[in-house]
DSSP file (Angstrom, degrees, kcal/mol; ACC not computed):
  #  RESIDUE AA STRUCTURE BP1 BP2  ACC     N-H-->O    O-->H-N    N-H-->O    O-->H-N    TCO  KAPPA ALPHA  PHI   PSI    X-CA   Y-CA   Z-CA
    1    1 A X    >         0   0    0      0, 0.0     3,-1.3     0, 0.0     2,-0.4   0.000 360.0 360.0 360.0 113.5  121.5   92.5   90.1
    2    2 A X  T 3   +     0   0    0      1,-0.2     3,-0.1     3,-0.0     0, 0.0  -0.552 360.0  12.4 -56.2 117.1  123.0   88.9   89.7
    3    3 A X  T 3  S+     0   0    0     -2,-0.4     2,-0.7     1,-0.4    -1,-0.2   0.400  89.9 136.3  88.5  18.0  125.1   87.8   92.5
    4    4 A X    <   -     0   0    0     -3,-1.3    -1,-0.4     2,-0.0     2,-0.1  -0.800  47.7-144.8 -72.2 116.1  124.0   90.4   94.5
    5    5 A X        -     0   0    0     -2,-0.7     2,-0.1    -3,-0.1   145,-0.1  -0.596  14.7-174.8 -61.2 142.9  123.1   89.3   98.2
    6    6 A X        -     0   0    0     -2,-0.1     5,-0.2   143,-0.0   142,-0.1  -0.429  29.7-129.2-118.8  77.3  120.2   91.2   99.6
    7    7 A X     >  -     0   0    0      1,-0.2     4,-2.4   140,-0.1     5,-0.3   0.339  28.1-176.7  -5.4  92.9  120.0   90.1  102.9
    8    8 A X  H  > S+     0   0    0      1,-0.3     4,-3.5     2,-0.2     5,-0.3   0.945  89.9  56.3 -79.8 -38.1  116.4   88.9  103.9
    9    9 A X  H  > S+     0   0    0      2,-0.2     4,-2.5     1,-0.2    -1,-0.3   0.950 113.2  37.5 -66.9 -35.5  117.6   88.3  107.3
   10   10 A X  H  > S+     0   0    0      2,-0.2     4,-2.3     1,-0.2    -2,-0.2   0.938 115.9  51.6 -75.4 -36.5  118.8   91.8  107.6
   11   11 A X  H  X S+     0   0    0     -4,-2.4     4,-3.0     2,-0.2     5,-0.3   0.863 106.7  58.1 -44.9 -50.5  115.9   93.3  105.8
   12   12 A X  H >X S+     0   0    0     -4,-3.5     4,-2.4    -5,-0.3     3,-0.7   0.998 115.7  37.1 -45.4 -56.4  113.4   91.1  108.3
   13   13 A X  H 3X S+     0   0    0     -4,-2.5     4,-1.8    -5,-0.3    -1,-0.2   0.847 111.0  58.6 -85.4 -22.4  115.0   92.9  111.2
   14   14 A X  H 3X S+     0   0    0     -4,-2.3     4,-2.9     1,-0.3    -1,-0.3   0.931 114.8  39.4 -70.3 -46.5  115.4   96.3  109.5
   15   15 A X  H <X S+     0   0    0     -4,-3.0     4,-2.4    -3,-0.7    -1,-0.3   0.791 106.9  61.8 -87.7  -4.1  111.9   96.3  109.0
   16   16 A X  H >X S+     0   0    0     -4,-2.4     4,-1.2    -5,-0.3     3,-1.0   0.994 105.7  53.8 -62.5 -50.2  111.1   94.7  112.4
   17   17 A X  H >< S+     0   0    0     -4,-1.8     3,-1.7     1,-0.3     4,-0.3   0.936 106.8  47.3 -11.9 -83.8  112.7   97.8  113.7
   18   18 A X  H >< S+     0   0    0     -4,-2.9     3,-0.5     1,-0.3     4,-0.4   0.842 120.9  33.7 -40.9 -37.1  110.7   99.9  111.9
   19   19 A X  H <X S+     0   0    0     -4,-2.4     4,-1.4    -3,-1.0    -1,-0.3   0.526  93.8  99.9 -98.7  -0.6  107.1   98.2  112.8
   20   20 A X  T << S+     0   0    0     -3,-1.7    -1,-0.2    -4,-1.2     4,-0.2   0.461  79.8  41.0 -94.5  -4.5  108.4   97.3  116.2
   21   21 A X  T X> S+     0   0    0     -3,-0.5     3,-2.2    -4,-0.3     4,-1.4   0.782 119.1  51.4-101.3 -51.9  106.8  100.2  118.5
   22   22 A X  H 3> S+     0   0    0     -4,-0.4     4,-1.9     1,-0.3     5,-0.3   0.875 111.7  51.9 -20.1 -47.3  103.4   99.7  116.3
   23   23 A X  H 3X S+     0   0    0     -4,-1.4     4,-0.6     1,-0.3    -1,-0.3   0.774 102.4  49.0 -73.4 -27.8  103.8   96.4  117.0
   24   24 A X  H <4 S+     0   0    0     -3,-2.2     4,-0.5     2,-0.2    -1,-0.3   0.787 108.7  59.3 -88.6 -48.9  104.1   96.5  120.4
   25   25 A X  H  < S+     0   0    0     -4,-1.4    -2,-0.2     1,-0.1     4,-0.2   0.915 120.0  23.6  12.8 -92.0  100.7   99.0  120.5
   26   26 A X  H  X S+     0   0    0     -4,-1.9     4,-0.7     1,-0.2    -2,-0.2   0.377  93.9  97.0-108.4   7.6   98.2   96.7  119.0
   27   27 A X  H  X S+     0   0    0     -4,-0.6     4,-1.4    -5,-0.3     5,-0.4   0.988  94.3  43.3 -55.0 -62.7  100.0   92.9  119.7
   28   28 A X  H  > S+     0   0    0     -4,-0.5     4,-0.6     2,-0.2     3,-0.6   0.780 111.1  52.4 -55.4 -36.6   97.6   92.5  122.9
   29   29 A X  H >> S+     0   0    0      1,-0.2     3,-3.6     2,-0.2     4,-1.3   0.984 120.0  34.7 -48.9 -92.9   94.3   93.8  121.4
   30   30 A X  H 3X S+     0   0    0     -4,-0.7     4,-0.8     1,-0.4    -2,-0.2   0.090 105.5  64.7 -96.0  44.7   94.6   91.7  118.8
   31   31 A X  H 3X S+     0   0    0     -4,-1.4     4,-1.4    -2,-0.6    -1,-0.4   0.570 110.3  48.3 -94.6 -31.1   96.2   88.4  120.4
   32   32 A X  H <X S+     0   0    0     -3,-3.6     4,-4.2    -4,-0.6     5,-0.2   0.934 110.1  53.5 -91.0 -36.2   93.0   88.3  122.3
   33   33 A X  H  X S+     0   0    0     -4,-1.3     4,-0.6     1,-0.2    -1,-0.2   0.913 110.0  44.3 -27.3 -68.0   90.9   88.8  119.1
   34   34 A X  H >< S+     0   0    0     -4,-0.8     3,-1.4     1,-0.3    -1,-0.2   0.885 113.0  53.6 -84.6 -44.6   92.3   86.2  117.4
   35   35 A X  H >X S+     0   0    0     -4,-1.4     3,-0.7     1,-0.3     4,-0.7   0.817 105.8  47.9 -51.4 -40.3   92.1   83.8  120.4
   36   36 A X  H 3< S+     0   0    0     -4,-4.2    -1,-0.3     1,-0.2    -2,-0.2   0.612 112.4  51.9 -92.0  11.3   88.5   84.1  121.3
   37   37 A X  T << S+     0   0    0     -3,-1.4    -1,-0.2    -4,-0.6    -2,-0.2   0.409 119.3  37.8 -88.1  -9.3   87.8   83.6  117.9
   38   38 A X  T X>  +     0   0    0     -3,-0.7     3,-3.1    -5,-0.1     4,-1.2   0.157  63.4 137.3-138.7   4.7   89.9   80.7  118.0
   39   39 A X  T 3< S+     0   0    0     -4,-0.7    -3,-0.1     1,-0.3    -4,-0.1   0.285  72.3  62.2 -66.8  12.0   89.6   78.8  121.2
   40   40 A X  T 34 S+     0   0    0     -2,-0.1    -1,-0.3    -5,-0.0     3,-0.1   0.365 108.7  38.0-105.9   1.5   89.6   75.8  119.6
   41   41 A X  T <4 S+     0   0    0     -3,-3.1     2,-0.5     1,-0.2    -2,-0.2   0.472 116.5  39.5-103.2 -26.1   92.7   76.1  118.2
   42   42 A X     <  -     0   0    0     -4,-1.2    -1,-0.2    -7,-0.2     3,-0.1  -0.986  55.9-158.6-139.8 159.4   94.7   77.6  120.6
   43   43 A X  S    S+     0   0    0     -2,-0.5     2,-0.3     1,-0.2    -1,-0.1   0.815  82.5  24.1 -97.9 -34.2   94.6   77.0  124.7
   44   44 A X  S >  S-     0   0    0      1,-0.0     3,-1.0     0, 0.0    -1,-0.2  -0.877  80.5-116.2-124.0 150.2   96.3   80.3  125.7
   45   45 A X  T 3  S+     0   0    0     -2,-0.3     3,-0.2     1,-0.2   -10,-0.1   0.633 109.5  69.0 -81.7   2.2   96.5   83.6  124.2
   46   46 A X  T 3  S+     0   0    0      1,-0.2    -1,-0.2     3,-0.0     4,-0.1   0.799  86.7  73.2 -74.1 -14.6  100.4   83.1  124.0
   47   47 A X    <   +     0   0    0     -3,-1.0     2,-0.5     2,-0.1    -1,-0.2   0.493  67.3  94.5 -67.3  -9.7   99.6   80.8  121.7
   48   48 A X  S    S-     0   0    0     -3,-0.2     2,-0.2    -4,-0.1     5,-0.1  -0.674  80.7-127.9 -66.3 129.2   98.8   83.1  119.3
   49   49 A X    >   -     0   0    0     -2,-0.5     3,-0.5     1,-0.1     4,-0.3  -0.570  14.2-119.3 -96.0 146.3  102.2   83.7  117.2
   50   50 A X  G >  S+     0   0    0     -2,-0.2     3,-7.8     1,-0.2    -1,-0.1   0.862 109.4  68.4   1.2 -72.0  103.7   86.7  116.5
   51   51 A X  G 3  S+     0   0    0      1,-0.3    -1,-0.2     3,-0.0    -3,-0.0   0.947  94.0  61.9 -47.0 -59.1  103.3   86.2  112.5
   52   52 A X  G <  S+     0   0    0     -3,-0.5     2,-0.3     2,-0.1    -1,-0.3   0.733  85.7  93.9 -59.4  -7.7   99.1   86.6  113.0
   53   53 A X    <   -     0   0    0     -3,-7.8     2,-0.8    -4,-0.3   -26,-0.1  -0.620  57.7-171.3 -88.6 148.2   99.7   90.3  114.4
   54   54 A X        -     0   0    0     -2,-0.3   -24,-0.1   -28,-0.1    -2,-0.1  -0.930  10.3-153.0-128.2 127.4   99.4   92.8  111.7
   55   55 A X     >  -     0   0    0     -2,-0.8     4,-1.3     1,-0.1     5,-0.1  -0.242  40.2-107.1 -73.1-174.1  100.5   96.8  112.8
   56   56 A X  T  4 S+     0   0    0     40,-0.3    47,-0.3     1,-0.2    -1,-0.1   0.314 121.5  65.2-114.3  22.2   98.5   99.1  110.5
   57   57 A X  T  > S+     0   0    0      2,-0.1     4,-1.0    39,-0.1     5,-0.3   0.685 105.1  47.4 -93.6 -33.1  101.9  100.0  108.4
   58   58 A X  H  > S+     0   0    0      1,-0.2     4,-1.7     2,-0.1     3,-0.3   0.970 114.5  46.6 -78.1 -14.9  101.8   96.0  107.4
   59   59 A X  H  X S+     0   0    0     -4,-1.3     4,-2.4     2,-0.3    -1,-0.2   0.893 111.6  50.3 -65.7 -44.7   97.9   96.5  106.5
   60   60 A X  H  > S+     0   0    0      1,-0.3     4,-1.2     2,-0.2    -1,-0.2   0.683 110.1  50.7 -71.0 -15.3   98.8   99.7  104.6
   61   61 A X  H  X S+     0   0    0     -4,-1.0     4,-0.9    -3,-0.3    -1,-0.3   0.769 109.4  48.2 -97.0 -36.7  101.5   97.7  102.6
   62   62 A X  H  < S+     0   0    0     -4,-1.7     4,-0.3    -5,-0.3    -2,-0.2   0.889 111.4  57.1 -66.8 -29.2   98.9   94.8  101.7
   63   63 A X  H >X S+     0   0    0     -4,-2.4     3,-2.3     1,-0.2     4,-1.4   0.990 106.3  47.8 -67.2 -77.3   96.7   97.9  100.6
   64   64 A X  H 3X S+     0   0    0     -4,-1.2     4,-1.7     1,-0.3    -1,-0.2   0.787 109.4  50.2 -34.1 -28.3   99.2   99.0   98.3
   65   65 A X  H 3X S+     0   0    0     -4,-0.9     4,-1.0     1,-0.2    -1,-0.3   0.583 107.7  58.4 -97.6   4.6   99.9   95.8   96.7
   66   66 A X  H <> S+     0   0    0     -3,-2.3     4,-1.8    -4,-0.3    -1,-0.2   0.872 107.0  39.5 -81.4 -48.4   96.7   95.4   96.2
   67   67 A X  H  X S+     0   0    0     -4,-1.4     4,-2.9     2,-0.2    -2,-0.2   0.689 108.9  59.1 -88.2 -22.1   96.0   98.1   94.4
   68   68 A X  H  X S+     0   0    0     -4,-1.7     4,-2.0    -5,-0.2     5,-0.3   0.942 110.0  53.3 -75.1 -49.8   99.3   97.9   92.4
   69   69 A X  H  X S+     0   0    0     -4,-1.0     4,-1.0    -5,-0.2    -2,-0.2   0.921 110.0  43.1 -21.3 -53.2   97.7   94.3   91.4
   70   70 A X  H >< S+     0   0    0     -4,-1.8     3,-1.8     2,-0.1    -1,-0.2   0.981 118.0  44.5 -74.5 -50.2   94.5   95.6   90.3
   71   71 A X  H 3< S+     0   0    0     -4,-2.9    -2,-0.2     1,-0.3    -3,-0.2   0.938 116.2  46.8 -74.9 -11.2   96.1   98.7   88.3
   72   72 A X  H >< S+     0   0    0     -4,-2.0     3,-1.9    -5,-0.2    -1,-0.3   0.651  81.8 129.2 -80.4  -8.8   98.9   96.6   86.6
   73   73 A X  T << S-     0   0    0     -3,-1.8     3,-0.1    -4,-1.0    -3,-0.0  -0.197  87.8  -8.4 -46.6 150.1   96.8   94.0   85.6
   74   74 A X  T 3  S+     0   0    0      1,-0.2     2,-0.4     2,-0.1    -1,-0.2   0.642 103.9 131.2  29.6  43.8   97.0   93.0   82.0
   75   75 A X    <   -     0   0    0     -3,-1.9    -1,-0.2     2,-0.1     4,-0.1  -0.769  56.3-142.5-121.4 128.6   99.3   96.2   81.8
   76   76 A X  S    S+     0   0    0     -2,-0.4    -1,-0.1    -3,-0.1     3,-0.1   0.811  70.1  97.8 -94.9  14.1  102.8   95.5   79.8
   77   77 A X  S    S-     0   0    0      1,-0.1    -2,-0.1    -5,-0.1     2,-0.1  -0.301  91.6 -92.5 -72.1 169.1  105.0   97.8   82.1
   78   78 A X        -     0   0    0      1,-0.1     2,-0.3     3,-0.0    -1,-0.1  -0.491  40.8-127.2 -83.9 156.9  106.9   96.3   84.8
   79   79 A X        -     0   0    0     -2,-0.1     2,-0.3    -3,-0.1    -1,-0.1  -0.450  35.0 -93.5 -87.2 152.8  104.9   96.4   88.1
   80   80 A X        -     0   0    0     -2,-0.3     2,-0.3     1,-0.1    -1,-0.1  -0.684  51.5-121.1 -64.3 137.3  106.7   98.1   91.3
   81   81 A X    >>  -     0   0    0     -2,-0.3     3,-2.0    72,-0.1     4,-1.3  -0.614  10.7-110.2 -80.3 152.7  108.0   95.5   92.7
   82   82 A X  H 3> S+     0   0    0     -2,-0.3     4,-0.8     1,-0.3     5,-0.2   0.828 115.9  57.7 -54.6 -20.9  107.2   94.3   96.5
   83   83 A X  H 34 S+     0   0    0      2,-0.2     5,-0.3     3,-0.1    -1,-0.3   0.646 112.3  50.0 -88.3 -11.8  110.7   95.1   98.2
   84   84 A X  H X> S+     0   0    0     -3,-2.0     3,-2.7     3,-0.2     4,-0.8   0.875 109.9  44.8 -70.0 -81.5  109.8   99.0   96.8
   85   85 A X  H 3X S+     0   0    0     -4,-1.3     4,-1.9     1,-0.3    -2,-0.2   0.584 119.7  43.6 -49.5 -15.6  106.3   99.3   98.0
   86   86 A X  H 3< S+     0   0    0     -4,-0.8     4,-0.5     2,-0.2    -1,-0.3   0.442 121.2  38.2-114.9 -20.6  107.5   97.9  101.6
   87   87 A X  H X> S+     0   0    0     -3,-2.7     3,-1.7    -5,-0.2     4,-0.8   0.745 121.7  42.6 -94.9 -79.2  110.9  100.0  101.9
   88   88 A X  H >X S+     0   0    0     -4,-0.8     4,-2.5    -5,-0.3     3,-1.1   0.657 120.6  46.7 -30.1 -69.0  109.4  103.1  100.3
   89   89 A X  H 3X S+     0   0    0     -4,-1.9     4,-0.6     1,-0.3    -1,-0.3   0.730 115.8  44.4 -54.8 -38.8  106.1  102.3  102.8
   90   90 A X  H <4 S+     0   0    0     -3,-1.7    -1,-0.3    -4,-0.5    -2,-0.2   0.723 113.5  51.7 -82.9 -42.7  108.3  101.6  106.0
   91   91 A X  H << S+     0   0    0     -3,-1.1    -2,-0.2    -4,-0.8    -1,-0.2   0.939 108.9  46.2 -63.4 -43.1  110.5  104.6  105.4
   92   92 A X  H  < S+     0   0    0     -4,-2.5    -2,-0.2    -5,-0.2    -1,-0.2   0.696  92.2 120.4 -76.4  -9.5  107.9  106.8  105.1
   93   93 A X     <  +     0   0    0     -4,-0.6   -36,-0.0    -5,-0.2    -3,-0.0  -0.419  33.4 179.1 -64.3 119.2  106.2  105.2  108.4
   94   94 A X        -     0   0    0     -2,-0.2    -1,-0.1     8,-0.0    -4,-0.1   0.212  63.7 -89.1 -80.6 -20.5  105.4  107.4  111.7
   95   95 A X        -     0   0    0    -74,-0.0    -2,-0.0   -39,-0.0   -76,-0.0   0.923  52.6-163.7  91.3  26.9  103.8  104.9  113.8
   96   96 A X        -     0   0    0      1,-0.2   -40,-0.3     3,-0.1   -39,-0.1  -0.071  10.6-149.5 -55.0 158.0  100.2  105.6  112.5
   97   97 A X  S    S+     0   0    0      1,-0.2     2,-0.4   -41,-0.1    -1,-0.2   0.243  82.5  44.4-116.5   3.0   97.9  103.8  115.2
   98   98 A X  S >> S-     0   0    0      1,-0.3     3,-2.1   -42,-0.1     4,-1.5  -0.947  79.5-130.1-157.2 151.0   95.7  103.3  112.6
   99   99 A X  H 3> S+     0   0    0     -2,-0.4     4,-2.2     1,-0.4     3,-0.5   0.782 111.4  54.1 -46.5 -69.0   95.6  102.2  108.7
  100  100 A X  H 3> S+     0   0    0      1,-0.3     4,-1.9     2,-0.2    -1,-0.4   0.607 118.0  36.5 -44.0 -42.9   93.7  105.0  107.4
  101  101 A X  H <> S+     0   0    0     -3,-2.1     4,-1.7     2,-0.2    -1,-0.3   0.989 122.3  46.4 -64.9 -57.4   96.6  107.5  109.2
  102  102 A X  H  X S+     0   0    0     -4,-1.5     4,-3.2    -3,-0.5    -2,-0.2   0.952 117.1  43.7 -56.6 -53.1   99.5  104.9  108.2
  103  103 A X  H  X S+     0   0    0     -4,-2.2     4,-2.7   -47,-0.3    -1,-0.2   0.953 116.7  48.7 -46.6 -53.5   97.9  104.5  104.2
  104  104 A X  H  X S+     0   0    0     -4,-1.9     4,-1.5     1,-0.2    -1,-0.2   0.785 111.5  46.8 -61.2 -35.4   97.4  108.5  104.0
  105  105 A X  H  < S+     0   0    0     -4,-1.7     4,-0.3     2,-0.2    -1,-0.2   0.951 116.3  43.8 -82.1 -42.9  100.9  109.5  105.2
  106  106 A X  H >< S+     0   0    0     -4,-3.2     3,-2.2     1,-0.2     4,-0.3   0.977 110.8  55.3 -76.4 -46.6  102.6  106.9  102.9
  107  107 A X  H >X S+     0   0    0     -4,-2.7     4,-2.4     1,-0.3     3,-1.3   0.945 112.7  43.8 -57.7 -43.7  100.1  108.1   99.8
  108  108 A X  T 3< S+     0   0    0     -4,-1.5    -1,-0.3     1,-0.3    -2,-0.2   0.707 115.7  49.5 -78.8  -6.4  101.4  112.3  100.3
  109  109 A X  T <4 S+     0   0    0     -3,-2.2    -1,-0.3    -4,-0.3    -2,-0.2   0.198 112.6  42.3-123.0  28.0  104.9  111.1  100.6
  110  110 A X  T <4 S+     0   0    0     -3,-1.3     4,-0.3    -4,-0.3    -2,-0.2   0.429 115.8  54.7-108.9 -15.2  104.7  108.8   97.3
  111  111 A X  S  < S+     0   0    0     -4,-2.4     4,-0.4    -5,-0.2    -3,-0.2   0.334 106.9  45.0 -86.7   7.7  102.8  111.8   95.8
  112  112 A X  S >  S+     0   0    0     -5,-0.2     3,-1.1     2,-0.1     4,-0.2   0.831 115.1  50.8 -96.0 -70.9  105.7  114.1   96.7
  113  113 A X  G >  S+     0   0    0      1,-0.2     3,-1.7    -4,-0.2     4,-0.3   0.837  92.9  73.1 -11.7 -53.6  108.0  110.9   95.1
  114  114 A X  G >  S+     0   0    0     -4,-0.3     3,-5.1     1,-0.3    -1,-0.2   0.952  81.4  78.0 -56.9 -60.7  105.7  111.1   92.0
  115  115 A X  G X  S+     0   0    0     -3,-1.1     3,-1.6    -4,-0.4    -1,-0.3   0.435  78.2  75.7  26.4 -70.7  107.8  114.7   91.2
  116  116 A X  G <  S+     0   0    0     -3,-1.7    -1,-0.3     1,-0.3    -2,-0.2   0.532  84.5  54.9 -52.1 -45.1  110.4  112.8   90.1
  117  117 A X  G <  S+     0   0    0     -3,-5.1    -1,-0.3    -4,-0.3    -2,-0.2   0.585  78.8 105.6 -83.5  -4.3  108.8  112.0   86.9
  118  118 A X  S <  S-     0   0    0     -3,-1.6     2,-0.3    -4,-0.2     0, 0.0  -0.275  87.2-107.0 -57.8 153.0  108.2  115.5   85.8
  119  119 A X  S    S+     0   0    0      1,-0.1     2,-1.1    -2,-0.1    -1,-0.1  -0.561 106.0  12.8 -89.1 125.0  110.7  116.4   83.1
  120  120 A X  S    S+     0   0    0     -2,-0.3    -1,-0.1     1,-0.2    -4,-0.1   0.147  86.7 148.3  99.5 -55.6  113.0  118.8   85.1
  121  121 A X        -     0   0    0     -2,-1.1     2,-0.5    -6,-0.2    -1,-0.2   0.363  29.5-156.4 -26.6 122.0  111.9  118.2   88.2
  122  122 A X        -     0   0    0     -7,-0.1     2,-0.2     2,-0.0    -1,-0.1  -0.970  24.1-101.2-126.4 164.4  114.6  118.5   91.4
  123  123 A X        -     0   0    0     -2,-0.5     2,-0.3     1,-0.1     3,-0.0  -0.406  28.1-136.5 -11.8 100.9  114.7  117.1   94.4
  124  124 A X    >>  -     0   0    0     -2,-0.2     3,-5.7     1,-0.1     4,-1.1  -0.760  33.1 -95.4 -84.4 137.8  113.7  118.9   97.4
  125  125 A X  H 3>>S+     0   0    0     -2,-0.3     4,-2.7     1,-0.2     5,-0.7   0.683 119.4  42.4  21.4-110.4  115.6  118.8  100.7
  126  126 A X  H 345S+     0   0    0      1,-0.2     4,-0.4     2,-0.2    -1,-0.2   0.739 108.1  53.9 -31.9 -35.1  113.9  116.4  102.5
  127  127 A X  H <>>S+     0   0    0     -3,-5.7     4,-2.1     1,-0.2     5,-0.7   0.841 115.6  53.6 -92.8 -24.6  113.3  113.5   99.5
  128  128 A X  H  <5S+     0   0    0     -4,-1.1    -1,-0.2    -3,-0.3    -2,-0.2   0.573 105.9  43.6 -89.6  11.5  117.2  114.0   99.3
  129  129 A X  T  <5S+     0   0    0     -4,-2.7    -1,-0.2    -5,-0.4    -3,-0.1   0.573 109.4  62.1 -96.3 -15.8  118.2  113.4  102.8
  130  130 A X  T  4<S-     0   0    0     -5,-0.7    -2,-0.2    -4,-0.4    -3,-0.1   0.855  83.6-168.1 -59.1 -53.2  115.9  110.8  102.5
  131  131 A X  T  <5 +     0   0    0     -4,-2.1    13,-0.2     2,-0.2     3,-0.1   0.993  41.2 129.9  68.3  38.2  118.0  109.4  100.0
  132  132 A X  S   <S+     0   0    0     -5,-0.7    12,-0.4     1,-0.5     2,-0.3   0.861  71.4  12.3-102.6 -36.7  115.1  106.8   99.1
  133  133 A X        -     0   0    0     -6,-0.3    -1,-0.5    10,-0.1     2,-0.3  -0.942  67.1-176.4-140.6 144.5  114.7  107.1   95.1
  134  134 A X        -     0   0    0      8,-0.5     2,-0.6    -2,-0.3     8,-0.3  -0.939  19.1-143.0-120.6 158.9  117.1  108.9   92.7
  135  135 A X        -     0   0    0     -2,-0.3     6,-0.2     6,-0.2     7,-0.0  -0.807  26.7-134.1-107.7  89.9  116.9  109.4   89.3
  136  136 A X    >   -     0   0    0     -2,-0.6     3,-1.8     4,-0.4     4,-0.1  -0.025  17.5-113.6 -70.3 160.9  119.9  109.2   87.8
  137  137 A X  T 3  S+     0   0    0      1,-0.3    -1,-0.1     2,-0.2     0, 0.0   0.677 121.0  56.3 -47.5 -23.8  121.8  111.5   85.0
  138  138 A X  T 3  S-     0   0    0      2,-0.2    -1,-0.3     3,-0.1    -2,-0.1   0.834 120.8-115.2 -69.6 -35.5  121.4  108.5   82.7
  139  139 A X  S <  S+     0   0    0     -3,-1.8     2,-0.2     1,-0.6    -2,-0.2   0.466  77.7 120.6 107.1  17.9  117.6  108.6   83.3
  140  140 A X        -     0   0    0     -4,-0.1    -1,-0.6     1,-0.1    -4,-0.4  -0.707  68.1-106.8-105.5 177.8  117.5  104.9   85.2
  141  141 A X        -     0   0    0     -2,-0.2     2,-0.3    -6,-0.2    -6,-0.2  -0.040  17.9-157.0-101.6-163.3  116.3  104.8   88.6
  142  142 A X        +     0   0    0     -8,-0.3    -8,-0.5    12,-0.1     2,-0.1  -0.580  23.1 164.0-168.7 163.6  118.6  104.2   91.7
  143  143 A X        -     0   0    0     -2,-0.3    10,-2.9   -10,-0.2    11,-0.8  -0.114  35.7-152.3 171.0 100.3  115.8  102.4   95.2
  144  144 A X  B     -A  152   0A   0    -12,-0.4     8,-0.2     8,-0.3     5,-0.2  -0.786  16.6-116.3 -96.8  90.6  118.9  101.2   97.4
  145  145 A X        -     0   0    0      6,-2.0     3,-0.3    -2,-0.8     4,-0.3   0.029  24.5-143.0 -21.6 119.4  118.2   98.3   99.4
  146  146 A X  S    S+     0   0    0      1,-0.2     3,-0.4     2,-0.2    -1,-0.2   0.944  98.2  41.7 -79.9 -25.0  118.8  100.0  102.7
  147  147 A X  S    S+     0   0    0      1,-0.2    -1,-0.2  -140,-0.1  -140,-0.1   0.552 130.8  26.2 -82.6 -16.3  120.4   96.8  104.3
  148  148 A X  S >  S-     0   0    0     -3,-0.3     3,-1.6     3,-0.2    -3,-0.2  -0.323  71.4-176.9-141.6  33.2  122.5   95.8  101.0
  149  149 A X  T 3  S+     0   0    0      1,-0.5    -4,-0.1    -3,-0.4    -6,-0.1   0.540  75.7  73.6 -68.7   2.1  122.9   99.2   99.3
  150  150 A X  T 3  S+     0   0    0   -145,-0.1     2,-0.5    -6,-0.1    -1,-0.5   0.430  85.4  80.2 -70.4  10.4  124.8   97.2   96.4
  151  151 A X  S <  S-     0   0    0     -3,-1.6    -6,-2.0    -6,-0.1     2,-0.4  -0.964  70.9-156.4-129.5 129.8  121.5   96.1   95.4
  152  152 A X  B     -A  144   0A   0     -2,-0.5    -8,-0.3    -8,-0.2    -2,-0.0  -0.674   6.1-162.3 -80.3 131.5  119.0   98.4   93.3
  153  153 A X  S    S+     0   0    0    -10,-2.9    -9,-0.1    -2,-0.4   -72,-0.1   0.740  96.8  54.5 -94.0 -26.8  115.4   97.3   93.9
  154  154 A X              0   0    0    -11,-0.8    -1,-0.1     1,-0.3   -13,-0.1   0.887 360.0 360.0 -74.1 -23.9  114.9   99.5   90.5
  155  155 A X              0   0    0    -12,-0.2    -1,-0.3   -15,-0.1    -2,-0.1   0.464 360.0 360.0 -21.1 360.0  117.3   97.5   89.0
């Protein structure tokens, strides 16, 4: 949408929120990783930043864009865009302690999502209290910025 804000700063924290118990989990494991792997580079392991810990919801979101990379390649439909896979991925997030749990629960609740495109199709409960995707009566799609809900990410 032009001249739509979408707040990145509110979006950061929204999804810091979300990743933030994950985060919390595996930050010490792998701040020591990275450090004795690195102990020419860093003097302490506080020196590790922040930025280098990855929970296994952001792993499961680089896995997804990965794979929308590979199938969209030379493809002329629009690609998903990244603020989808990463809200969609983030909503649907539990606090897997590990990718393989975090990837598999987002994949059965984007195959639930998939629904949508059946001819007919409604809603059940849950994907509308969720309130994540719509499909509107017009037939365009409705992905709300949860921080900015004037802005359509389907737009």
């Amino acid at each position: 949408m032009i001249g739509c804000s979408s707040n990145p700063n509110g979006y950061a924290q929204w999804f810091s929120e979300k990743n933030k118990t994950a985060f919390e989990r595996v930050k010490s494991a792998q701040q020591r990783s990275i450090f004795e792997n690195n102990q020419d580079i860093y003097v302490r392991i506080e020196d590790v930043p922040d930025a280098l810990i990855k929970t296994p919801l952001q792993r499961a979101i680089q896995i997804l864009k990965r794979h929308r990379d590979v199938r969209f390649i030379n493809h002329e439909f629009p690609w998903p865009i990244s603020m989808i896979i990463t809200t969609l991925a983030a909503q649907f997030n539990n606090g897997d302690g590990d990718v393989y749990a975090a990837l598999s629960n987002i994949v059965d609740q984007l195959d639930t999502l998939g629904g949508l495109l059946q001819p007919g199709y409604k809603q059940n409960a849950t994907l509308l209290q969720q309130d994540l995707i719509r499909r509107n009566d017009d037939g365009s799609w409705s992905i709300l910025n949860l921080v900015s809900p004037e802005e359509n990410f389907a737009d």
